[in-house]
C-alpha positions in Angstrom: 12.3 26.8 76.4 9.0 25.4 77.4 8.4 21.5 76.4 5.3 22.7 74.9 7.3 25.2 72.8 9.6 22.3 71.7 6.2 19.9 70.9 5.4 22.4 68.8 9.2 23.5 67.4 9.3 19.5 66.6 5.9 19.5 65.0 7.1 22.5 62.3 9.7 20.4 61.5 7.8 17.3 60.8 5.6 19.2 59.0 8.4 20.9 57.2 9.6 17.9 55.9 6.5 16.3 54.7 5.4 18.9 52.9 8.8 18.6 51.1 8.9 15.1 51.0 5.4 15.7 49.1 6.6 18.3 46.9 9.4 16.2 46.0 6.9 12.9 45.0 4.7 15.0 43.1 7.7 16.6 41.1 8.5 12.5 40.3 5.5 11.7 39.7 4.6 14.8 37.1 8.1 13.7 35.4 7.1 10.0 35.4 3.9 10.9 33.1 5.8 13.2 31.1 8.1 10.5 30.4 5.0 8.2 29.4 3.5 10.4 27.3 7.1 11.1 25.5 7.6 7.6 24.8 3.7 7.0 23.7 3.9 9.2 20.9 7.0 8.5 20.2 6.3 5.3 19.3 2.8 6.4 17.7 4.6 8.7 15.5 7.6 6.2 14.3 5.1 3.1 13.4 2.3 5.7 12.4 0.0 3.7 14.5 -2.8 6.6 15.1 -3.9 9.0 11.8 -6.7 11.7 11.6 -10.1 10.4 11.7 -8.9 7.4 13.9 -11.5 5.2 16.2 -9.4 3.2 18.4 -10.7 0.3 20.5 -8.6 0.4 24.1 -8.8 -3.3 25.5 -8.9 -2.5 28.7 -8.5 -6.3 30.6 -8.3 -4.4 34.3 -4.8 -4.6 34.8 -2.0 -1.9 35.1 -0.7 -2.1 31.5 -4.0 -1.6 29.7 -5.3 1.3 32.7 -2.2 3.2 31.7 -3.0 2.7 28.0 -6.1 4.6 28.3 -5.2 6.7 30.5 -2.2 7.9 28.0 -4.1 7.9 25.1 -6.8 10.3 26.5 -4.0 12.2 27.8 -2.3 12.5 24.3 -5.9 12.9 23.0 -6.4 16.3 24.2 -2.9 17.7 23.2 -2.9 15.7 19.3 -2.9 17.8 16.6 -6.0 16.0 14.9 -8.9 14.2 15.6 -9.4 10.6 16.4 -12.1 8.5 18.8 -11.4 6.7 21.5 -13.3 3.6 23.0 -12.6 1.3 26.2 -13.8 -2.4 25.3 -13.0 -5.1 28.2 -14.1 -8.7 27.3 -15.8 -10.3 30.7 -15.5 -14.1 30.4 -17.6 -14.8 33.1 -14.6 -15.8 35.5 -15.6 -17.1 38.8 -15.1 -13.7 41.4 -14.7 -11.1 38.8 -15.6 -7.6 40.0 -18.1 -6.8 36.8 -18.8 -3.6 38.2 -15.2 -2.3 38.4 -14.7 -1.2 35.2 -18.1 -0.1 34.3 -17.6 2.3 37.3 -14.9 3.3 36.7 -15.4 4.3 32.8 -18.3 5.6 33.6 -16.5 8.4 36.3 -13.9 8.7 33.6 -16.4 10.0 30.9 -14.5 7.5 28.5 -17.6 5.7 25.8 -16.8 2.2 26.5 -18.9 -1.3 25.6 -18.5 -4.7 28.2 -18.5 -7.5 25.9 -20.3 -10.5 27.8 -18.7 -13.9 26.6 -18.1 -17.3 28.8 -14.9 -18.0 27.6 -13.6 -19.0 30.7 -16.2 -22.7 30.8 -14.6 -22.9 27.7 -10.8 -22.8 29.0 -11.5 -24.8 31.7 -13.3 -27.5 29.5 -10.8 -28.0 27.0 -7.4 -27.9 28.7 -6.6 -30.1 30.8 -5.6 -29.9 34.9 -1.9 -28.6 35.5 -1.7 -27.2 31.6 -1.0 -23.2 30.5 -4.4 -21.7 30.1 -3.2 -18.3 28.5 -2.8 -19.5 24.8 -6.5 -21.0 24.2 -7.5 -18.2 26.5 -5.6 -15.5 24.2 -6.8 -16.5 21.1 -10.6 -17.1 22.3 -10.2 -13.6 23.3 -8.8 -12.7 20.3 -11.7 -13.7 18.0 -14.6 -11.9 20.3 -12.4 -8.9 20.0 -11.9 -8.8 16.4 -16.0 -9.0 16.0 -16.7 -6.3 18.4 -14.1 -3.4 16.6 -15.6 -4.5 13.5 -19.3 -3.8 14.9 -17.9 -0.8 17.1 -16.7 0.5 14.1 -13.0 0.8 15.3 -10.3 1.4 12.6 -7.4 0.3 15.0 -7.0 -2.3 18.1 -4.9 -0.9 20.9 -3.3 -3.7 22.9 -1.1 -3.0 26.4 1.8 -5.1 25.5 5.3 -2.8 26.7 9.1 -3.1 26.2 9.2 -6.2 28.5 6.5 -7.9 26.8 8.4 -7.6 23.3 11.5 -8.9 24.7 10.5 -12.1 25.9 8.4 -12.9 23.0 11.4 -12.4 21.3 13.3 -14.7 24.0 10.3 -17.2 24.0 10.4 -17.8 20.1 14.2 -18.3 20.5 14.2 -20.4 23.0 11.0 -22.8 22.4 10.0 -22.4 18.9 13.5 -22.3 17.0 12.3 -18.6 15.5 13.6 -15.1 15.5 10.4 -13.2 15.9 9.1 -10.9 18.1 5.6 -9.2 18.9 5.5 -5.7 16.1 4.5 -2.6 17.4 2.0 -2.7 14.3 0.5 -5.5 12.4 -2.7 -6.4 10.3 -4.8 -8.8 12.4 -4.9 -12.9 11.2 -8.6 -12.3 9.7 -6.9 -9.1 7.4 -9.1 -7.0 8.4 -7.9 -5.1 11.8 -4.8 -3.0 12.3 -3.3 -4.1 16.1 -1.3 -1.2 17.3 1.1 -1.6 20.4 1.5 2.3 21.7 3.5 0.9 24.8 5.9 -0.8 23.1 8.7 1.6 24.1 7.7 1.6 27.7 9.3 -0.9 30.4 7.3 -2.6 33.0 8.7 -0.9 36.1 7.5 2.7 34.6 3.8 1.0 34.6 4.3 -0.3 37.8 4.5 3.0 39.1 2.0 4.8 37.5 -0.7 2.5 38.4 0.6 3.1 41.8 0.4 6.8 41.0 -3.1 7.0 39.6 -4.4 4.4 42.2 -6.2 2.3 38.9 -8.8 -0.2 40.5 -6.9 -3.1 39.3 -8.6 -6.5 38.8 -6.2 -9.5 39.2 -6.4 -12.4 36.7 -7.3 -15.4 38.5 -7.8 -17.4 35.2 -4.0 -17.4 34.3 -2.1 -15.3 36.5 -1.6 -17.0 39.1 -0.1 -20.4 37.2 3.2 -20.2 38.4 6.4 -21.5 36.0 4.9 -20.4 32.7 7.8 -20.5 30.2 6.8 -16.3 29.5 7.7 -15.5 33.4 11.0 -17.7 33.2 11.9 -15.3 30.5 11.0 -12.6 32.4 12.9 -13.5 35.4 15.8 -14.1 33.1 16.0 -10.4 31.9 15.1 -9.4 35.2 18.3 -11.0 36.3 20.4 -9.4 33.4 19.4 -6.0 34.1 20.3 -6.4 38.0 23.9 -7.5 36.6 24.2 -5.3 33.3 22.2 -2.3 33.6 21.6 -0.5 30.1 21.3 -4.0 28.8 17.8 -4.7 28.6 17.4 -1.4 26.5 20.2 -2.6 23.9 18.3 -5.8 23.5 15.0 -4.1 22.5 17.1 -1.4 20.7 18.4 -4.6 18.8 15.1 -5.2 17.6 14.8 -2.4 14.6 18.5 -2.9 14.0 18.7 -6.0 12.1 21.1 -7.0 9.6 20.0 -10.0 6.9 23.1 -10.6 5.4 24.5 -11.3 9.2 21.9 -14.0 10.0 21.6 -17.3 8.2 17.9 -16.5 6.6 18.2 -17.4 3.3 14.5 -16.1 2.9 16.0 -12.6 3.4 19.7 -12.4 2.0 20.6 -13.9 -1.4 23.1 -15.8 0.3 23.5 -18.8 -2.7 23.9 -16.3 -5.3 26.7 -13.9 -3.5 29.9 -13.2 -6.2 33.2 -10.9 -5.2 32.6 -8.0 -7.6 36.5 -6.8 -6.8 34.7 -3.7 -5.6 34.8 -2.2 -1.5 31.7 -2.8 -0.1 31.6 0.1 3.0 28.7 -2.5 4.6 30.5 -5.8 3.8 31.6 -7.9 6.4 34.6 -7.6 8.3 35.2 -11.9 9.0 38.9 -11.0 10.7 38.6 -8.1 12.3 38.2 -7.7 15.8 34.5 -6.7 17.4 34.2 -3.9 19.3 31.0 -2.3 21.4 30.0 0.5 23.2 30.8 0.0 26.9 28.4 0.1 29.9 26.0 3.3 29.2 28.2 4.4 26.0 25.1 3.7 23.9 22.2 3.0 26.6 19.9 6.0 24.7 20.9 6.4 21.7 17.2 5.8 20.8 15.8 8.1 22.6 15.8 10.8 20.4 13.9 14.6 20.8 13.8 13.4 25.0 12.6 16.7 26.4 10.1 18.0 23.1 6.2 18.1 24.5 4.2 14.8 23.3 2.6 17.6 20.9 5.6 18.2 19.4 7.0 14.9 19.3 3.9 14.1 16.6 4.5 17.6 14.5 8.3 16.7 14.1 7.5 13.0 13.2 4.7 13.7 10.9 7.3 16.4 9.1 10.1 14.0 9.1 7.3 11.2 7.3 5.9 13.9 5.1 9.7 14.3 3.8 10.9 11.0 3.9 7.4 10.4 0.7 8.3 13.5 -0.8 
């Protein structure tokens, strides 16, 4: 065989494998949105955070968890079995280097409506806190307050933030640790001024799936350079932490946020929640009472890593006719 018949022998091969190499990271990828889109609605459908008739307000900030937000929700949009609006709004606070054209561009090629919302917050950070201090909490709730006025003038009837799995969990860690609480960030809630309803669709999504997909979709993301770049914040030595615990006990993480709609009052010490003063033995078995001598016992590693991830393989479309039978029954 001639060297040029084995050039081009080698180069079928190469191109052989590239082709399946390609084939193999577009299957991944397709099964990666799936995924998403799964986990979306089914956390839409179990906190009933979108309804007919719906106009939600995206905040899109420029970065990978609120780009896959909106991109998910127009996704879901064209599948849902009703009707609801959909609107990008991203707060520019006049930070020194911002890209303003990114998003505008990029909304704009999308076909998505979307309002910029012009507001110097960022004089106002920088004026008020002083050198070497956290930015991100003044920052958060001046951003907060702008947003609230613009759903009310856009209209909007819910707020969609990007917070994910991660996020919840070390809020939850954060409040523990620093503020002596047990509370978390709700996939739902009724904003401080009453009059908003601030809906989390993400929340059952972890941080390394929507690392991925902005790789995936290429998103034209715009780095915070306001507050991401302070380094030791108390929220990314939490994250760190559970980093760390899900290198050493994989499945973990997942338990921990499963944790979260699994509480027990009468096995805390709230007496806001449990009647604890007022408890009498009624001489009666109680199936739920406590077991104080008995031995614990828990699921071992991956015995009960998805037990919350119920109707895994149904279409998104499906997932939100099942839920919104199983709610219609649950009032009936």
């Amino acid at each position: 065989m001639s060297s040029t018949e084995n050039d081009s022998s080698a180069e079928t091969a190469h191109r052989l494998v590239m082709t399946q190499k390609a084939r193999k990271t577009e299957f991944e990828n397709n099964k990666l949105g799936k995924r998403l889109c799964r986990k979306v609605t089914q956390a839409i459908s179990d906190y009933n955070m979108i309804e007919p008739g719906d106009k939600v307000m995206v905040c899109l900030s420029g970065g990978k968890d609120s780009f896959s937000l909106l991109d998910i929700l127009l996704r879901l949009q064209r599948r849902a079995p009703f009707d609801f609006e959909i609107v990008a709004v991203n707060l520019d606070q006049k930070q020194p280097g911002f890209p303003a054209h990114v998003l505008p561009q990029y909304l704009t090629q999308l076909g998505v409506p979307f309002h910029i919302e012009d507001q110097d917050t960022y004089s106002i950070v920088k004026r008020v806190v002083p050198e070497g201090k956290t930015m991100c909490s003044l920052c958060s709730r001046l951003r907060r307050g702008v947003l609230y006025r613009v759903a009310g003038e856009l209209g909007a009837t819910k707020i969609a933030l990007g917070h994910h799995r991660d996020d919840m969990l070390q809020t939850l860690l954060l409040n523990m640790f620093f503020a002596a609480k047990l509370k978390g960030m709700p996939p739902k809630l009724v904003s401080d001024d009453g009059k908003h309803i601030v809906i989390r669709p993400l929340a059952y999504v972890d941080e390394k799936s929507l690392e991925r997909w902005a790789q995936v979709q290429q998103f034209p993301i715009i780095p915070c350079s306001l507050c991401g770049s302070q380094e030791n914040l108390q929220r990314q030595q939490m994250k760190q932490m559970l980093q760390e615990w899900d290198k050493k006990f994989p499945g973990r993480i997942y338990n921990m946020f499963n944790a979260l709609s699994h509480v027990v009052p009468s096995h805390l010490m709230d007496r806001t929640l449990y009647p604890f003063e007022n408890l009498k033995a009624t001489g009666v078995a109680d199936p739920e009472g406590d077991t104080a001598f008995d031995q614990e016992s828990f699921p071992g590693p991956g015995e009960n890593d998805n037990a919350a991830d119920t109707g895994a393989e149904l279409p998104a479309e499906q997932h939100i006719a099942v839920h919104q039978i199983q709610r219609a029954k649950a009032s009936s």
